[in-house]
C-alpha positions in Angstrom: 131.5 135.3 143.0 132.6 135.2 139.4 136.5 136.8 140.4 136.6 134.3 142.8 135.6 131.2 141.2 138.3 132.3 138.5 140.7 132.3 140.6 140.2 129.4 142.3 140.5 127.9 138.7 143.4 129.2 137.8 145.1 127.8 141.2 144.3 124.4 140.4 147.6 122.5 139.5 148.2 121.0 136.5 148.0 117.6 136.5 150.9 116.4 134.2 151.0 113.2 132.7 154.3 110.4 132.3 153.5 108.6 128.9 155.4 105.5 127.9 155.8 105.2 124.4 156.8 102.0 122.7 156.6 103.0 118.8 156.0 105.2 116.1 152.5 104.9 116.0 152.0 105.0 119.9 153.2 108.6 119.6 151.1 109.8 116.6 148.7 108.5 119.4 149.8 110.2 122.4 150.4 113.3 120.6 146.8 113.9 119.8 145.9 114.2 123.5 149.2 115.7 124.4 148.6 119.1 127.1 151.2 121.3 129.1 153.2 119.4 131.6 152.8 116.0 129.7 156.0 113.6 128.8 156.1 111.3 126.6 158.9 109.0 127.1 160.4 106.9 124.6 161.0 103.6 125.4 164.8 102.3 124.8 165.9 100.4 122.0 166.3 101.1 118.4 163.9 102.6 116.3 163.8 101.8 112.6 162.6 104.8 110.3 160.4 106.5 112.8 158.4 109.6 111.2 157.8 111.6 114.8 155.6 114.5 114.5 154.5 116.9 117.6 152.1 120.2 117.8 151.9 121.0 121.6 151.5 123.9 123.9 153.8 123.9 126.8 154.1 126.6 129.4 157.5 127.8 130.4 156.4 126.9 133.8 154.8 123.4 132.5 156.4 122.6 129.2 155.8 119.3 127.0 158.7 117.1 127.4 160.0 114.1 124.5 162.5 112.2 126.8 164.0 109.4 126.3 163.9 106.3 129.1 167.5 106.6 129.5 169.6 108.8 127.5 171.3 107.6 125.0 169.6 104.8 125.1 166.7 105.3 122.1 168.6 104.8 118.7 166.5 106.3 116.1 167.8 105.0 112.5 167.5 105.3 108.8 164.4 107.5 107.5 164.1 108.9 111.6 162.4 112.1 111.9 161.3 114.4 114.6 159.3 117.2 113.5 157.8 119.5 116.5 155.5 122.8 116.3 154.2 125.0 118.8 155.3 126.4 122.1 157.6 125.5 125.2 158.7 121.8 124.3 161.4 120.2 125.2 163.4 117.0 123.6 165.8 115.2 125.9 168.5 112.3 125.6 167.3 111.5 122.0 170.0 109.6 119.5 169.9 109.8 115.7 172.4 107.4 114.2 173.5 107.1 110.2 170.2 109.3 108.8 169.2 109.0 105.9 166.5 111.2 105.1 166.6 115.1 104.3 165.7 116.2 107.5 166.2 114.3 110.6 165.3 117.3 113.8 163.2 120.3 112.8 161.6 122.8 115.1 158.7 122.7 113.2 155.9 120.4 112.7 155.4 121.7 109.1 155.6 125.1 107.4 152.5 126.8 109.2 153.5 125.3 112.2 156.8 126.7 113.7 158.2 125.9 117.4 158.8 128.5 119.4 160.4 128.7 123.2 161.5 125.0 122.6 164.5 123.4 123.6 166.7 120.3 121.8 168.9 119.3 125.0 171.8 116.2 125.3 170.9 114.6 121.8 173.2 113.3 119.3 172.8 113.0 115.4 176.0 111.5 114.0 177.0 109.4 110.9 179.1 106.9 110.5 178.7 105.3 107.1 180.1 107.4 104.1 176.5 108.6 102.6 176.5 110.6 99.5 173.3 112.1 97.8 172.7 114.8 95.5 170.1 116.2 97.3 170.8 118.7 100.0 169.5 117.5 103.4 170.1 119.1 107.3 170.5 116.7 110.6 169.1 119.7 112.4 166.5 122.9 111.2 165.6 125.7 113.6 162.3 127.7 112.7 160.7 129.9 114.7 161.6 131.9 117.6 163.7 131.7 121.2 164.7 127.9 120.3 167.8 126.6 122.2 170.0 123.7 121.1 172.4 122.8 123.5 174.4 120.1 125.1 174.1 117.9 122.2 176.4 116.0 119.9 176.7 116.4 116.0 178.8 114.9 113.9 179.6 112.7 111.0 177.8 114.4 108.0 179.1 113.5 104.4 175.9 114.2 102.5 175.6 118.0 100.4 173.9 120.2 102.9 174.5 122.2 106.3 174.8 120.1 109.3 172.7 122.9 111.4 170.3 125.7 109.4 168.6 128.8 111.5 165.8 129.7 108.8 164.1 133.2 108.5 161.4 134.5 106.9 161.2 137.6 104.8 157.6 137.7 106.4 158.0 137.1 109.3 158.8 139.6 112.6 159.1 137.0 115.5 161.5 135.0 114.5 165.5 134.4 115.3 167.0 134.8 119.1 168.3 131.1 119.4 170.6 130.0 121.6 173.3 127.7 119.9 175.4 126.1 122.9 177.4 123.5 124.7 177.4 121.6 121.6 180.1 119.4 120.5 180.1 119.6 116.6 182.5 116.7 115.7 184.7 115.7 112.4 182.8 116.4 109.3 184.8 115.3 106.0 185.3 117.8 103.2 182.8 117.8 101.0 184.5 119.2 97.4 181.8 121.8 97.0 179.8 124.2 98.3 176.9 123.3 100.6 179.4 121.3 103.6 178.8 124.4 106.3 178.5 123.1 110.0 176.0 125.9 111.2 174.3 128.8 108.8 172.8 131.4 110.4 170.4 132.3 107.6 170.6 132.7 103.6 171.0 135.3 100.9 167.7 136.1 100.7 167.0 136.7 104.1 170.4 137.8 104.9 169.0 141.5 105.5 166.9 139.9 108.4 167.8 140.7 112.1 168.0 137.0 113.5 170.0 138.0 116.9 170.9 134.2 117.8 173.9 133.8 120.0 176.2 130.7 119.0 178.7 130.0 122.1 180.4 128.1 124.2 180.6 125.3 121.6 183.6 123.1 120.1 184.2 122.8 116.8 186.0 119.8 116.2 187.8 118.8 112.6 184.7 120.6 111.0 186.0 120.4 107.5 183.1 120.1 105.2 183.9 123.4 103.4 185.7 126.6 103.1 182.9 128.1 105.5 182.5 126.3 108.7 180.6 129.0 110.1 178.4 130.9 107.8 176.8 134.2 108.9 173.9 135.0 106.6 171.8 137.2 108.7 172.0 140.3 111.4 172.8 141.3 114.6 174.5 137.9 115.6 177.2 136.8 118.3 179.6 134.2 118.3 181.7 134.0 121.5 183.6 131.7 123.4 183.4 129.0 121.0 186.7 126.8 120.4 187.7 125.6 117.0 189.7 123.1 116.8 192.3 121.4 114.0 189.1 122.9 111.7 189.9 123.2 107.7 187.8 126.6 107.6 186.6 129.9 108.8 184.1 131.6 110.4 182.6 134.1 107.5 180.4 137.2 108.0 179.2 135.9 104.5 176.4 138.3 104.4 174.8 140.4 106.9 175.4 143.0 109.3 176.3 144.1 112.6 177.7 140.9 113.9 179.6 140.4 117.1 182.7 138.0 117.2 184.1 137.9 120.5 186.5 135.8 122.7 186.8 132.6 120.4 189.5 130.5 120.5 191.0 129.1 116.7 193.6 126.1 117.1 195.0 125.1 114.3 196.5 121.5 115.7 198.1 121.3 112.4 195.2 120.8 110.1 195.6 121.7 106.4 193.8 125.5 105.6 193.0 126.3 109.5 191.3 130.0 109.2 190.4 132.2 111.5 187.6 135.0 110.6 186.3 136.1 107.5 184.6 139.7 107.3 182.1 140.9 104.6 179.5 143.8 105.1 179.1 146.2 107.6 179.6 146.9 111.3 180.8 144.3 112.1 182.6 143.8 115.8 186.2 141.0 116.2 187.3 141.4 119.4 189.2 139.1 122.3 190.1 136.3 119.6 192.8 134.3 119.9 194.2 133.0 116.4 196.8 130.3 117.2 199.4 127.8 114.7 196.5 128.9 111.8 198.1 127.3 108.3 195.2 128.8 106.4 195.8 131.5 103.3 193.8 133.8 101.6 190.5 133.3 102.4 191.7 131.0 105.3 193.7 133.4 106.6 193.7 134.2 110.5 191.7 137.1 109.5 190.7 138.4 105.6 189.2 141.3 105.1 187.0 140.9 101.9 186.8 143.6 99.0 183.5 144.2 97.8 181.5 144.3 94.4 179.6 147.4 93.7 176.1 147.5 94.3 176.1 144.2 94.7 173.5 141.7 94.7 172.3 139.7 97.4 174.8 136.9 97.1 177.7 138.6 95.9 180.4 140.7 98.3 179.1 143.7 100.0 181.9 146.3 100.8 183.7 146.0 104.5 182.3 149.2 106.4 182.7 150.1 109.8 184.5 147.4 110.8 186.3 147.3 114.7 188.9 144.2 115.1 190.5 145.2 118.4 192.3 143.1 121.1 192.7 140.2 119.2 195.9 137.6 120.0 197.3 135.9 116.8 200.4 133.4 117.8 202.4 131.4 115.4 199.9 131.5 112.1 201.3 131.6 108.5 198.9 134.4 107.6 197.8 137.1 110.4 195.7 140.0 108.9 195.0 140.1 105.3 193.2 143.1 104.0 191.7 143.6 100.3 191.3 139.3 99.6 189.1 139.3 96.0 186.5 136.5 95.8 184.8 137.7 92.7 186.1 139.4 89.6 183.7 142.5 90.4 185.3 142.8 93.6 187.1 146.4 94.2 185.6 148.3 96.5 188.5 148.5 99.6 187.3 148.5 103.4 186.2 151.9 104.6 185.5 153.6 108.3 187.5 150.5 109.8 189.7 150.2 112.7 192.3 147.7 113.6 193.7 148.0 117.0 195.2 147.5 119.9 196.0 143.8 118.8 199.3 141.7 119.8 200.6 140.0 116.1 203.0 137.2 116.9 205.0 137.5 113.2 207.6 135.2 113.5 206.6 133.2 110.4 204.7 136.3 108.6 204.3 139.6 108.5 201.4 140.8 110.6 199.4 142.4 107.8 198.8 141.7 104.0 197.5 144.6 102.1 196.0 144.0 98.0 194.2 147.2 98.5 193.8 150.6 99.1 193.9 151.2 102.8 192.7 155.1 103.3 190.0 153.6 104.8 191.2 151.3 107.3 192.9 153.0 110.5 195.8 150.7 111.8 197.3 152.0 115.3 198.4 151.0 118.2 198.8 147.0 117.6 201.8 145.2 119.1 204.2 143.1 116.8 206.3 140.8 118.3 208.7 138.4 116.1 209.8 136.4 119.2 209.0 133.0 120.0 205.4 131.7 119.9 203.7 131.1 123.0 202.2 128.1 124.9 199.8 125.6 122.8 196.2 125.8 123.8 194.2 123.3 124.7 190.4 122.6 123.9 188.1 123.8 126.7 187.5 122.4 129.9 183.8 123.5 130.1 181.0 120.2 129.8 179.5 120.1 125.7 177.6 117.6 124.3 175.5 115.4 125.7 176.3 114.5 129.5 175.6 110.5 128.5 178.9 110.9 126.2 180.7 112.4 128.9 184.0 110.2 129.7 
């Protein structure tokens, strides 16, 4: 009778549970009892420096849901967090406005307790007020493993710091394979130094680290915080379909390996040091781009191929190797394809075992390639050249991002 008492067990449904929450401490409350298939649902209004920490275990089937009552609708403020660890939970319809601590969503309740299988869906976290602090601080921190952010809204940062961080572990094997997408990433106002990325995938120290997140479908809107509005610091990444837009920057391969860049769309809508892609390191894929009105130079250029430092170190400029740029479009930009760009005094080592081809240059207002360096190593064929007129304007996407509560 044993098999069959089991299985009559395990074909009892889960009972799940709608829990209103009025406060900060009612959830510390409800969060101690909290069991796969429970919601807690945060009652509308504003809260005032709300410290929100979660460890659940959701099922994929029955996940833990944090929703708010309507979305939109809960205004966290000032010192907000929301920290969350475990498995299979889900936030919803959440809305961070002017933070001001150094974290404000982290998919992880604290360091031994990383969220994995969860999902941050149609939030905001945006900044209005012109903040400044020396200390480096993150509106939102993925941990763990299989995390999605999507559909939400982000915009407004002035403070030093990356709006969004993926963090890896030297230690750690599951890890990485996020999903970044649908997100509207909105203006972000230079920041005058370092530290003003809009997502980083990684850091120097981990940069050797497979993460294997995929970043797409997402609008980058005047994302001018630094040089680097993308920064790659990890492996085996893609970045397609994503549309940047009037943003003062590039997407860098800063460090890492075997990334994939793939049918994005760079406008330049006449913003000051519009870039396109910059590539570091080795095998890395660009193909399907479309690189249009780009003002940017140098390392802002529609595309810069980086020389490298010998045996560099972890941080510095590992040599181009193995690079494929094919198929890309570039229309009406002041600098197309740059090859041999030196960010560091140690920097000589030229590209090597890389191919460009089969692109269509548009070099009315500059000549399709740059070359500073040595080019044995870089195979250049069958790429179309065209100094006619430029073609149509792009517009941003159709396609739904951000939250569906900011929808017009």
């Amino acid at each position: 009778m044993r098999p069959a008492v089991f299985a009559l067990l395990l074909a009892i449904p889960v009972f799940a549970k709608d829990i209103p929450v009025a406060d900060a401490a009612a959830f510390a409350e409800a969060a101690k009892s909290i069991a796969a298939g429970d919601t807690l649902i945060l009652q509308d209004g504003t809260w005032a420096d709300a410290q929100l920490k979660l460890s659940a275990t959701g099922t994929a089937a029955n996940p833990v849901t944090i929703k708010a009552q309507t979305p939109g609708k809960v205004i966290l403020t000032g010192a907000s967090r929301l920290s969350v660890g475990g498995s299979h939970i889900i936030v919803d319809g959440l809305w961070f406005q002017n933070p001001t601590g150094d974290q404000v969503i982290e998919l992880r309740r604290d360091s031994k307790q990383l969220a994995t299988d969860s999902r941050i869906t149609n939030c905001a976290v945006t900044n209005d007020t012109p903040l400044t602090s020396a200390k480096s601080s993150q509106f939102v921190s993925i941990y763990g493993a299989r995390n999605r952010v999507d559909h939400c809204y982000i915009a407004g940062k002035t403070t030093l710091g990356t709006t969004m961080v993926v963090w890896l572990s030297n230690e750690s094997k599951d890890q990485g394979q996020h999903q970044i997408d649908h997100n509207h990433f909105g203006p972000r106002p230079r920041l005058g130094q370092n530290g003003g990325e809009t997502i980083r995938l990684g850091d120097s120290k981990t940069s050797m680290q497979t993460a294997a997140c995929i970043v797409e479908h997402n609008l980058f809107e005047k994302c001018d915080g630094e040089a680097e509005c993308i920064s790659n610091k990890s492996c085996g990444n893609v970045y397609r379909h994503n549309t940047f837009q009037g943003v003062s920057g590039t997407l860098t391969l800063r460090h890492g390996n075997a990334c994939t860049v793939e049918n994005n769309t760079f406008i330049g809508a006449g913003a000051k040091g519009a870039g396109g892609v910059r590539i570091i390191g080795e095998d890395h894929v660009v193909t399907g781009n479309r690189f249009e009105n780009l003002t940017g130079d140098d390392e802002r250029s529609a595309m810069c191929f980086m020389l490298g430092i010998p045996d560099s170190p972890a941080n510095g400029y590992f040599q181009v190797k193995r690079a494929k740029v094919t198929g890309n479009t570039f229309i009406n930009c002041k600098h197309n394809i740059l090859i041999g760009m030196s960010g560091d005094k140690k920097a000589t080592l030229p590209p090597l075992e890389t191919v460009i081809s089969g692109n269509h240059i548009q070099a009315n207002l500059a000549e399709a390639f740059e070359i500073k360096c040595a080019t044995e190593g870089v195979t250049m064929k069958d790429n179309h050249i065209d100094k006619t007129a430029p073609a149509a304007t792009l517009s941003p996407p159709t396609a739904p991002v951000g939250p569906s509560w900011r929808q017009p």
